[in-house]
NUBA-174335 format. One line per field, with one value per atom (N, C-alpha, C): residue in three letters; atom name; x, y, z; residue number from 1. Coordinates in nm, 2 decimals, padded with zeros to 4 digits. Atoms other than C-alpha are relative to their C-alpha. Layout:
<lodrens>
nukol <- (ALA ...)
dogu <- (CA ...)
x <- (X ...)
y <- (Y ...)
z <- (Z ...)
dotor <- (NUM ...)
</lodrens>
This chain:
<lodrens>
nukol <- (UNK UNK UNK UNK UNK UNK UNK UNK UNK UNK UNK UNK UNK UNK UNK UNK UNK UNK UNK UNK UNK UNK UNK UNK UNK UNK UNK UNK UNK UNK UNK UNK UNK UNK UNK UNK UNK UNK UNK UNK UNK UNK UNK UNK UNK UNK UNK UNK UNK UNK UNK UNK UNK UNK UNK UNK UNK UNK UNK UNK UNK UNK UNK UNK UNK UNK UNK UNK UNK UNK UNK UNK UNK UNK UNK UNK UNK UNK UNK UNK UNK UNK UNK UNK UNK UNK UNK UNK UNK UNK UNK UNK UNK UNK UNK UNK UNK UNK UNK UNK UNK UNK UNK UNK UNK UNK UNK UNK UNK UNK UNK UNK UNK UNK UNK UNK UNK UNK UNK UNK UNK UNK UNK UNK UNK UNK UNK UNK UNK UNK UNK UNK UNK UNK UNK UNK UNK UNK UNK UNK UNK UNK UNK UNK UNK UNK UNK UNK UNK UNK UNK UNK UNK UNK UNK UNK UNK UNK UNK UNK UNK UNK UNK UNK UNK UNK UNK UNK UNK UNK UNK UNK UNK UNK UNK UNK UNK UNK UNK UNK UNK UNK UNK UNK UNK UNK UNK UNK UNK UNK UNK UNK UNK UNK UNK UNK UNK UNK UNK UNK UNK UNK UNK UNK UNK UNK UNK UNK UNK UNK UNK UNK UNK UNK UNK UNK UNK UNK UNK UNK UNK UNK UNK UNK UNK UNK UNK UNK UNK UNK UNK UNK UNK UNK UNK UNK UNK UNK UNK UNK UNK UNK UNK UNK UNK UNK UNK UNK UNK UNK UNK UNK UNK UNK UNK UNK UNK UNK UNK UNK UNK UNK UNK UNK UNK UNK UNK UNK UNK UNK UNK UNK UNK UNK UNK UNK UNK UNK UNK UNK UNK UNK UNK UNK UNK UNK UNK UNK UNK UNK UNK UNK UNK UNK UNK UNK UNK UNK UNK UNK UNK UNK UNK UNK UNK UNK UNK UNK UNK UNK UNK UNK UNK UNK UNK UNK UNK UNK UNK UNK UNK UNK UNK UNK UNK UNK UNK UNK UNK UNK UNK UNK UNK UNK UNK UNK UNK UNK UNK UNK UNK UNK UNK UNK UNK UNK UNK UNK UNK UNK UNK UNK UNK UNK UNK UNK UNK UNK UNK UNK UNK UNK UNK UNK UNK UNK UNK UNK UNK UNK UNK UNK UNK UNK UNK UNK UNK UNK UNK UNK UNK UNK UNK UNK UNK UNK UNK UNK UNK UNK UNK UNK UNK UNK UNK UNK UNK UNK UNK UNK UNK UNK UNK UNK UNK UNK UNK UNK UNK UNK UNK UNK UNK UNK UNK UNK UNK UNK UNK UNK UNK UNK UNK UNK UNK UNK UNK UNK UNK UNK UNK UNK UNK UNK UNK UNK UNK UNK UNK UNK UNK UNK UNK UNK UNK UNK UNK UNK UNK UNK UNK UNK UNK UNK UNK UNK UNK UNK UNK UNK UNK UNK UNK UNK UNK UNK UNK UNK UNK UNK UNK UNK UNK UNK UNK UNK UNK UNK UNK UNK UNK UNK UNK UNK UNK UNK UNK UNK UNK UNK UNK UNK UNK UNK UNK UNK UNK UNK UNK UNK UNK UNK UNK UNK UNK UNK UNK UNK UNK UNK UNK UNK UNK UNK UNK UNK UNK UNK UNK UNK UNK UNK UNK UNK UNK UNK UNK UNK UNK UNK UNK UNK UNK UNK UNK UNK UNK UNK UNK UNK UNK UNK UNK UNK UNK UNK UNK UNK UNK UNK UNK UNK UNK UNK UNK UNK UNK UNK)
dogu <- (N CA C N CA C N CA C N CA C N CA C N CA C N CA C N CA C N CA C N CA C N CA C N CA C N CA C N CA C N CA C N CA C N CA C N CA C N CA C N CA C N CA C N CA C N CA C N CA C N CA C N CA C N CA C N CA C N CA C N CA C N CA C N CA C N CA C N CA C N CA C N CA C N CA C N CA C N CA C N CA C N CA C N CA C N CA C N CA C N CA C N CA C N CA C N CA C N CA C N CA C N CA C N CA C N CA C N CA C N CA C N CA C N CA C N CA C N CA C N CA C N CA C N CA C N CA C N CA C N CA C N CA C N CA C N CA C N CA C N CA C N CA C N CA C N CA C N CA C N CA C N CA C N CA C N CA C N CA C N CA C N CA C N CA C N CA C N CA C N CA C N CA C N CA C N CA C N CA C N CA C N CA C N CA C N CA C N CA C N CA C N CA C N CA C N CA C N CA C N CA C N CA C N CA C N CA C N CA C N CA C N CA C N CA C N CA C N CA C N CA C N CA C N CA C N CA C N CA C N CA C N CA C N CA C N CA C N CA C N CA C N CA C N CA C N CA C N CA C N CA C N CA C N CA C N CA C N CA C N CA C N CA C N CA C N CA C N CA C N CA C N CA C N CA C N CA C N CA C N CA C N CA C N CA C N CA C N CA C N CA C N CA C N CA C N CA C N CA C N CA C N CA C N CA C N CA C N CA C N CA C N CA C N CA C N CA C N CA C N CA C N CA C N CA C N CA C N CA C N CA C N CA C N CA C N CA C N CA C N CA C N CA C N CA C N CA C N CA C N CA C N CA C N CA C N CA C N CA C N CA C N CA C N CA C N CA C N CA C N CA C N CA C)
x <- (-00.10 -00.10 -00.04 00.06 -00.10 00.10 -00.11 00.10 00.00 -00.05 00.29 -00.01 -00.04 00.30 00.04 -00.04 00.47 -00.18 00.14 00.17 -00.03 00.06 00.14 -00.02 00.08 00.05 -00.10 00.09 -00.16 -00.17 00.16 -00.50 00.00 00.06 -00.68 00.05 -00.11 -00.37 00.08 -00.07 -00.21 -00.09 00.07 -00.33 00.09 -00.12 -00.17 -00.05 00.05 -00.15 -00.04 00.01 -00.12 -00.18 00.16 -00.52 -00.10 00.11 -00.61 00.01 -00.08 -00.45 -00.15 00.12 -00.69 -00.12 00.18 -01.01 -00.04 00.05 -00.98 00.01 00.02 -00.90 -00.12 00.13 -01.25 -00.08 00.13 -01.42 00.00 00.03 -01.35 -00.03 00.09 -01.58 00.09 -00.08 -01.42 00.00 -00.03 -01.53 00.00 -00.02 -01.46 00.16 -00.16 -01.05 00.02 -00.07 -00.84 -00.03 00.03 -00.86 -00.15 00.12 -01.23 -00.07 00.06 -01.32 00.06 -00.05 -01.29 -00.06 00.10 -01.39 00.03 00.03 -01.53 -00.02 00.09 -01.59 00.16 -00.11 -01.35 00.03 -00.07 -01.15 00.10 -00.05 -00.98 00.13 -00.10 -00.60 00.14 -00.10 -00.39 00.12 -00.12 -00.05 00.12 -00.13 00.19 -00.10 00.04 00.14 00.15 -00.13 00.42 -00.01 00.03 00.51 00.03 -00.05 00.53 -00.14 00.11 00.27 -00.01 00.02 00.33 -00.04 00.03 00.29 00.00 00.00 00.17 -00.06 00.05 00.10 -00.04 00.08 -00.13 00.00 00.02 -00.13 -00.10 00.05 -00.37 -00.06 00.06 -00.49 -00.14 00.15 -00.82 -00.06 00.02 -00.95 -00.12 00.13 -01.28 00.02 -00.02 -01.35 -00.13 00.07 -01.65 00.03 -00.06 -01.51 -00.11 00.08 -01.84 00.03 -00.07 -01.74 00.09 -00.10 -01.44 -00.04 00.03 -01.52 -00.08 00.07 -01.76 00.07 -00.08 -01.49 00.10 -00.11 -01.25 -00.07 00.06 -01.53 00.00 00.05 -01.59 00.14 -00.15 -01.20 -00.02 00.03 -01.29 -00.07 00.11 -01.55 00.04 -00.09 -01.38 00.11 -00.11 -01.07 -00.12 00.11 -01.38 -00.03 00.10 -01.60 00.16 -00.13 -01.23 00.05 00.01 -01.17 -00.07 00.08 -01.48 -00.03 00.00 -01.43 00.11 -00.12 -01.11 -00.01 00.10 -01.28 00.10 -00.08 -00.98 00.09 -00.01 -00.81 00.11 -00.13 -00.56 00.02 -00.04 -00.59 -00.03 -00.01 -00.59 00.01 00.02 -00.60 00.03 -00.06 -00.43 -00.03 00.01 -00.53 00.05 -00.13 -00.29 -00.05 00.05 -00.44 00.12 -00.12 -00.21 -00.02 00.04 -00.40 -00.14 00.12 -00.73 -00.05 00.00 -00.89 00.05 -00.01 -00.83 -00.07 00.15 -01.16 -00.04 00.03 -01.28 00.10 -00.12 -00.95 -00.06 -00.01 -00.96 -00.13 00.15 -01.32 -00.03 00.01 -01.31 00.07 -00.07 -01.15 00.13 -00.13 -00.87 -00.04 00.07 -01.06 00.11 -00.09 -00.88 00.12 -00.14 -00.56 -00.05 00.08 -00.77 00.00 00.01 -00.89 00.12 -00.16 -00.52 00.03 -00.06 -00.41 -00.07 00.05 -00.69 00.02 -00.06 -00.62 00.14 -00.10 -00.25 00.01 -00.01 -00.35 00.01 00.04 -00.56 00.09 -00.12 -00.27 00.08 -00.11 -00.02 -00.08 00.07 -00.31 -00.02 00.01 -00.35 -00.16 00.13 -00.69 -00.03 00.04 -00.82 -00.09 00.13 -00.98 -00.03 00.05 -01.10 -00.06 00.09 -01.17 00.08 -00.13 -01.09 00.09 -00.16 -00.74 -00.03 -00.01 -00.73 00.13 -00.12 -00.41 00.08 -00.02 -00.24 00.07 -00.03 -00.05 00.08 -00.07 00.18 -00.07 00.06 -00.06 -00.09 00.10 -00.33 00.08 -00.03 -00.09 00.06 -00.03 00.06 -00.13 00.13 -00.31 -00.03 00.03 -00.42 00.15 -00.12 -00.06 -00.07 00.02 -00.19 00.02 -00.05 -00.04 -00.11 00.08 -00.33 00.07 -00.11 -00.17 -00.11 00.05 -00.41 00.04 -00.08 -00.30 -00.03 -00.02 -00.22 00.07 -00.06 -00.09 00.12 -00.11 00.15 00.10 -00.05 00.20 00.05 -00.08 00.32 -00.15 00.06 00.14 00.04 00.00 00.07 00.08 -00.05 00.16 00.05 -00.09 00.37 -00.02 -00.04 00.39 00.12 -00.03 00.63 00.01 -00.04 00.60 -00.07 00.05 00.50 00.16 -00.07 00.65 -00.08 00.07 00.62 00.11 -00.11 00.76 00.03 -00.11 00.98 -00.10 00.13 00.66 -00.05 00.11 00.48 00.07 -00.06 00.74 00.02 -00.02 00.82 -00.15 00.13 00.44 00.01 00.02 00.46 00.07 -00.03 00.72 -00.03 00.09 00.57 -00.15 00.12 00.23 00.10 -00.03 00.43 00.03 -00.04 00.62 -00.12 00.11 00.24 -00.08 00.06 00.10 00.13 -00.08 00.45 -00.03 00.08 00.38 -00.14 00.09 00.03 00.00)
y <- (00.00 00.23 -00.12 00.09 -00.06 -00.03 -00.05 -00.17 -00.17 00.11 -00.47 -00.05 00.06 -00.70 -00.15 00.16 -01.04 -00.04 00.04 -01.25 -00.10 00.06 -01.44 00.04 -00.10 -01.19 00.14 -00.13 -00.98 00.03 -00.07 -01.02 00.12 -00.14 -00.72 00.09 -00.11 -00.54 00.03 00.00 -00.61 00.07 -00.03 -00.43 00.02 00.07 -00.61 00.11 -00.11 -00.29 -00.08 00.10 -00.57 -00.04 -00.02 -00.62 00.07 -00.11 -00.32 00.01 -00.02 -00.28 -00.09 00.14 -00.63 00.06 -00.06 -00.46 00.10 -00.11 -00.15 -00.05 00.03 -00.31 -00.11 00.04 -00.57 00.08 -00.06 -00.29 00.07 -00.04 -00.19 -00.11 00.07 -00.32 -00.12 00.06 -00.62 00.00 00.01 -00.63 00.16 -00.10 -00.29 00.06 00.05 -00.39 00.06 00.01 -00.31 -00.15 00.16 -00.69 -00.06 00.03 -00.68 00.08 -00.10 -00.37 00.05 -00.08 -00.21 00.10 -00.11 00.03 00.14 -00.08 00.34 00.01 -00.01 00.16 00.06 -00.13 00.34 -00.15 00.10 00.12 00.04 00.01 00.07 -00.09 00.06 -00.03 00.01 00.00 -00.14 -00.05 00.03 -00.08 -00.03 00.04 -00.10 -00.03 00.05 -00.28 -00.01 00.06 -00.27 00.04 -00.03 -00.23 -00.10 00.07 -00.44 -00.03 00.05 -00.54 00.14 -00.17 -00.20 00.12 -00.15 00.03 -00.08 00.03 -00.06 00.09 -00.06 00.18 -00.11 00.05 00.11 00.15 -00.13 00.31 -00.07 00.04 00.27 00.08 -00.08 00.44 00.00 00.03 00.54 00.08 -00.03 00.58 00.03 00.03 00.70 00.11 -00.09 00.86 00.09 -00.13 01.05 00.08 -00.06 01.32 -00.02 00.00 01.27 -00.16 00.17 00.86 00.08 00.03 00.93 00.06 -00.04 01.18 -00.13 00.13 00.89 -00.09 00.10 00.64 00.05 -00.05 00.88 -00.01 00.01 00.90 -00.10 00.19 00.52 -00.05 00.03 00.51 00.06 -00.04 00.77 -00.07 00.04 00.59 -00.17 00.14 00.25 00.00 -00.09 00.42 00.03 -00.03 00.55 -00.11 00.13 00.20 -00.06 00.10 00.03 00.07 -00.06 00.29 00.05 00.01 00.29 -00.15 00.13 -00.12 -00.02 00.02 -00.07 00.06 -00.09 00.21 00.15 -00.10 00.43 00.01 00.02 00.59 -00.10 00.06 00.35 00.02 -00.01 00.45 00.11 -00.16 00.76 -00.01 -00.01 00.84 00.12 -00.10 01.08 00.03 00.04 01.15 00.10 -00.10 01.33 -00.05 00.04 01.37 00.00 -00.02 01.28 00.01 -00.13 01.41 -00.06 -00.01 01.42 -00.12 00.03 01.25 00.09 -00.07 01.43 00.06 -00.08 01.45 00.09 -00.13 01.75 00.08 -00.11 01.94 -00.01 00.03 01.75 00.07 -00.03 01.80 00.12 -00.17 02.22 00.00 -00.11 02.32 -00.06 00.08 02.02 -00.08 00.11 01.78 -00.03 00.04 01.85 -00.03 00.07 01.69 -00.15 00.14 01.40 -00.07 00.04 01.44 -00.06 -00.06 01.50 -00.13 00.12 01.16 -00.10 00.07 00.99 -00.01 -00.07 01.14 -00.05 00.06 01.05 -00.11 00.21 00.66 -00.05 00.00 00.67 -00.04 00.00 00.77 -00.11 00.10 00.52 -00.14 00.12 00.22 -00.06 -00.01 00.22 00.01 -00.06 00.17 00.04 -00.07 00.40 -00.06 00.07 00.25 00.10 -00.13 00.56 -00.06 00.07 00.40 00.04 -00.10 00.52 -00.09 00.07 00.45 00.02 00.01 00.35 00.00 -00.03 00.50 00.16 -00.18 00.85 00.10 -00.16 01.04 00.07 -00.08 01.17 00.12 -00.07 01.27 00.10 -00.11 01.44 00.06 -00.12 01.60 00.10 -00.07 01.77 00.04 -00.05 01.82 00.13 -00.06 01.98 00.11 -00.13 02.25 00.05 -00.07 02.34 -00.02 00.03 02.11 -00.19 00.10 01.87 -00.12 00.15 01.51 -00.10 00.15 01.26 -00.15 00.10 00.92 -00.07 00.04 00.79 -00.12 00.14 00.48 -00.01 00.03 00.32 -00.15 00.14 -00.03 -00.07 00.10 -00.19 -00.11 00.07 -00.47 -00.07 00.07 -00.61 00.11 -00.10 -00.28 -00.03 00.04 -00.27 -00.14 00.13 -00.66 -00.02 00.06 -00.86 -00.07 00.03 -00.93 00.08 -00.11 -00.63 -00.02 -00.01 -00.58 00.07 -00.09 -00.44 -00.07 00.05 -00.57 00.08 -00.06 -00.45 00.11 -00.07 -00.40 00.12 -00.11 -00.22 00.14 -00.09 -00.01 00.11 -00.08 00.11 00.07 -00.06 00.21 00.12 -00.13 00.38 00.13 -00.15 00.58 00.11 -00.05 00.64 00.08 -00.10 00.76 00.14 -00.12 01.01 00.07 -00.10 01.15 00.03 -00.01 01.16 00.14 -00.12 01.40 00.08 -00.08 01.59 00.09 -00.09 01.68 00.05 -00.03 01.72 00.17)
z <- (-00.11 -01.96 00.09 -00.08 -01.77 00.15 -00.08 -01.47 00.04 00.03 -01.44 00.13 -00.11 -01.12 00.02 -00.01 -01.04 -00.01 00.01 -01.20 00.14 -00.13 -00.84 00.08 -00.09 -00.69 -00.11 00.10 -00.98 00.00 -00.05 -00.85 00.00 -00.07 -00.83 -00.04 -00.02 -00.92 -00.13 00.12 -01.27 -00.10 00.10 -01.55 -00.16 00.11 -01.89 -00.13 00.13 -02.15 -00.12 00.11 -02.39 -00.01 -00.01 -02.30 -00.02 00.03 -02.31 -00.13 00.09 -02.63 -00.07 00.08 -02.74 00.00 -00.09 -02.55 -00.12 00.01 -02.72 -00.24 00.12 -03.10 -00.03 -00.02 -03.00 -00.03 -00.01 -03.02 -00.15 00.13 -03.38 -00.11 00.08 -03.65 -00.08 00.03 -03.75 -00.17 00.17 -04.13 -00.07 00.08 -04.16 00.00 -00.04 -04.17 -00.22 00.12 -04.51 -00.07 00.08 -04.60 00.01 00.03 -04.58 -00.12 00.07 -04.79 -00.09 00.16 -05.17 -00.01 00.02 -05.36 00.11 -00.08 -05.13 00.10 -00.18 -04.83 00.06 -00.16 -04.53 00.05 -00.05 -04.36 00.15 -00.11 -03.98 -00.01 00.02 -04.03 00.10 -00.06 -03.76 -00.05 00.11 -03.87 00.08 -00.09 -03.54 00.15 -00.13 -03.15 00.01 -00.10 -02.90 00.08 -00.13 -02.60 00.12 -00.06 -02.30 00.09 -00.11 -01.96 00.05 -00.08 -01.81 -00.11 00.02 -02.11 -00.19 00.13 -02.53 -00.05 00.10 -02.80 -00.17 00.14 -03.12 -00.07 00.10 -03.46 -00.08 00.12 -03.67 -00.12 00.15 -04.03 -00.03 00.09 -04.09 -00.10 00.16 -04.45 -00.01 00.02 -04.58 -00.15 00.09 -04.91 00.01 -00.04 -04.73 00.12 -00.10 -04.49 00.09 -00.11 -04.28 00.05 -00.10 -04.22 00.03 -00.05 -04.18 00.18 -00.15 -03.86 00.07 -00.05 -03.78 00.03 -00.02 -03.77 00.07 -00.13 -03.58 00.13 -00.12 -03.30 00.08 -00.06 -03.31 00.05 -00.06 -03.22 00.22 -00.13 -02.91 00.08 -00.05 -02.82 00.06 00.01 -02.82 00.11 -00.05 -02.61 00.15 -00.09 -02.37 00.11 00.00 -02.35 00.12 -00.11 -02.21 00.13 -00.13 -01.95 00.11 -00.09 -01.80 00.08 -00.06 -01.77 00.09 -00.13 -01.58 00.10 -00.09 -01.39 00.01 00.01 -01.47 -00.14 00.13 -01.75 -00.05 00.03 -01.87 -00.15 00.15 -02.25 -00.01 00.04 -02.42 -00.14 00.16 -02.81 -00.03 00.06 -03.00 -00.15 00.10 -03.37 -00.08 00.03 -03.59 -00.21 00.13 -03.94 -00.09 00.07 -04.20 -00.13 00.13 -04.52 -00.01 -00.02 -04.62 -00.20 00.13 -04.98 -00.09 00.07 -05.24 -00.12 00.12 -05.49 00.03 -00.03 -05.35 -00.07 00.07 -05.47 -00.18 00.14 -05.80 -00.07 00.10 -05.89 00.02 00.03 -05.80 -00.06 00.10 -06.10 -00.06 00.08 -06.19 -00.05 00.09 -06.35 -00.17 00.08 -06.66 00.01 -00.05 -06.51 -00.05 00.02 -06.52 -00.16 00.18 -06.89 -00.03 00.10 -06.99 -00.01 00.01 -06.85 -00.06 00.04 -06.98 -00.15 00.16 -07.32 -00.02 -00.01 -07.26 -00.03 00.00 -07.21 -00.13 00.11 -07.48 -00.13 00.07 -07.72 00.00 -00.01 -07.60 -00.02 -00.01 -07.61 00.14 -00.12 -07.27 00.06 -00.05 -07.14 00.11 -00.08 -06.91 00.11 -00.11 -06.58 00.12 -00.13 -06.36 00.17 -00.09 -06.04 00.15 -00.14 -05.63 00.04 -00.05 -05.54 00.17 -00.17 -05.16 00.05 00.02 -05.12 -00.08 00.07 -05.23 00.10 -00.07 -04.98 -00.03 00.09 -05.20 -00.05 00.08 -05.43 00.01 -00.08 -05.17 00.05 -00.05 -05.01 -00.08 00.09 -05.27 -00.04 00.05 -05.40 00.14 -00.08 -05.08 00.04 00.00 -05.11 -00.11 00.08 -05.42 -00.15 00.11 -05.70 -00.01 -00.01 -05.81 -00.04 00.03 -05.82 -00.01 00.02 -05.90 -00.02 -00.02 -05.87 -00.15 00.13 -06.18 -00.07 00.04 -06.42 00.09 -00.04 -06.25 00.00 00.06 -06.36 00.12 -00.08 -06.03 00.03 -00.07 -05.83 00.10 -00.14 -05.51 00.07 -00.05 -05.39 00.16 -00.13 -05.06 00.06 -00.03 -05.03 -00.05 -00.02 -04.99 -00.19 00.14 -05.40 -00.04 00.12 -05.51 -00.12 00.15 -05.93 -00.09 00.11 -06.22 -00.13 00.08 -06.52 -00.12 00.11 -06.81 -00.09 00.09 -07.07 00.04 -00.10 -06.77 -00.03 -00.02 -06.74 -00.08 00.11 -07.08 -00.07 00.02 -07.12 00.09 -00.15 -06.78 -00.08 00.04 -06.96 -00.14 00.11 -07.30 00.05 -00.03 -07.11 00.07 -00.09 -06.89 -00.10 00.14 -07.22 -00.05 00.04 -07.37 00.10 -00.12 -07.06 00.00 00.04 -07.10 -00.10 00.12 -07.46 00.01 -00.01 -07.37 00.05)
dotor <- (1 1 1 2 2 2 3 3 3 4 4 4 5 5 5 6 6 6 7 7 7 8 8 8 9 9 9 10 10 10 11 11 11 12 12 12 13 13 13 14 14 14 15 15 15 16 16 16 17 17 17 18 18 18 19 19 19 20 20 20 21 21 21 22 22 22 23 23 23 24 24 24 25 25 25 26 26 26 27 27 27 28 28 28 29 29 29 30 30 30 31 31 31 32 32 32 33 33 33 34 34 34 35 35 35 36 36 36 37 37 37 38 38 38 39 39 39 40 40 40 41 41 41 42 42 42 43 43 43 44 44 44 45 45 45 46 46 46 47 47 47 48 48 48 49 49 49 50 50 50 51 51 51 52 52 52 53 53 53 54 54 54 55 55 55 56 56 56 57 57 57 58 58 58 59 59 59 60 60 60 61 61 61 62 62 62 63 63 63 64 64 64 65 65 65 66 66 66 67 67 67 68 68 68 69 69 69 70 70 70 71 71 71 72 72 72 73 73 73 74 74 74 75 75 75 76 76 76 77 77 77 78 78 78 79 79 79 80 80 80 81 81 81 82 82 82 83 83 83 84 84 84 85 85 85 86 86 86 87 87 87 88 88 88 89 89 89 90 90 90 91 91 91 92 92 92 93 93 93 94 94 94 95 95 95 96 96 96 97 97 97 98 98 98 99 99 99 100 100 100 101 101 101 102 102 102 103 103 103 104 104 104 105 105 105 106 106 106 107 107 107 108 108 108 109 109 109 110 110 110 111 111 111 112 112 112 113 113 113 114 114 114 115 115 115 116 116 116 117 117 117 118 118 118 119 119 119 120 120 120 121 121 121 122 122 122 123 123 123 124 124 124 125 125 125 126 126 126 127 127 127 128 128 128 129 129 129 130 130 130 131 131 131 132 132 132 133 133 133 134 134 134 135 135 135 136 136 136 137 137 137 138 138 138 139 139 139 140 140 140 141 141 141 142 142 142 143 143 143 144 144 144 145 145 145 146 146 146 147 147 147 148 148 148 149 149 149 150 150 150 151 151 151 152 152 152 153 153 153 154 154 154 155 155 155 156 156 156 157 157 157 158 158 158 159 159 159 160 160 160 161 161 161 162 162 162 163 163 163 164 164 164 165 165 165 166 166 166 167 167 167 168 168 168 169 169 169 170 170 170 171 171 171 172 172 172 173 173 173 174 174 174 175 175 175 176 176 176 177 177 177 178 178 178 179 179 179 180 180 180 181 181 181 182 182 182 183 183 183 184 184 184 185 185 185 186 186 186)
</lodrens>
């Protein structure tokens, strides 16, 4: 929350949300960003900024594929949110955090595993090699896992996922749908 005043007169008195907004994203680990990290590492992903001098909201996504980081990296948001409103001397930020699903290997590995096998077995069949490795991404498939319907994230032949040239081409495609018929009959 900030509060806007003619800047020729803003001594002392302006407080540009747009700053706080900077102050309070300074304080998150910079090489611990989506375009820094693979694999298992957890990651801090600001995904929207707007807003104006008097008033900016931030969203951001945080990933981890150990439920203890992640709480760790939800704190280090609190804390971050904290650290800026004790530099202004009052609250001007605030933080809300609104889980929007959780990993999903825990599900998978009590007792679905052979979902796993099946598709790997599937690939197999069609000539398809199998590359088991964590997908950083899935909320389809965890949330539906965590209702009760295990979804593991599976072949899917595209690339450059939500860019700007994400594709998939023709070949891909017609595999994509010979493996699914394959785990069908399976």
């Amino acid at each position: 929350q900030g509060r806007n005043v003619h800047p020729g007169y803003a001594k002392n008195k302006m407080i540009n949300a747009f700053n706080v907004a900077m102050d309070i994203d300074a304080e998150i680990p910079e090489l611990e960003r989506p375009q820094f990290t693979s694999g298992y590492e957890g990651f801090y992903h600001l995904v929207s900024l707007g807003g104006s001098v008097d008033k900016a909201t931030m969203e951001y996504i945080i990933r981890d594929h150990s439920n203890e980081i992640y709480l760790q990296r939800i704190e280090k948001v609190k804390e971050s949110v904290e650290k800026v409103n004790e530099f202004y001397g009052k609250e001007v930020a605030t933080v809300t955090i609104t889980e929007q699903y959780k990993n999903m290997r825990s599900v998978i590995e009590n007792g679905y595993m052979h979902v796993v096998d099946r598709a790997e077995k599937a690939m197999l069949n069609v000539g398809i090699t199998p590359l088991i490795k964590p997908i950083r991404g899935g909320t389809d498939g965890s949330r539906l896992s965590y209702m009760g319907l295990p979804c593991p994230n599976i072949f899917a032949g595209g690339e450059n996922f939500h860019g700007r040239h994400e594709f998939i081409s023709v070949e891909v495609m017609h595999k994509a749908v010979d493996f699914i018929v394959e785990v069908v009959k399976a």
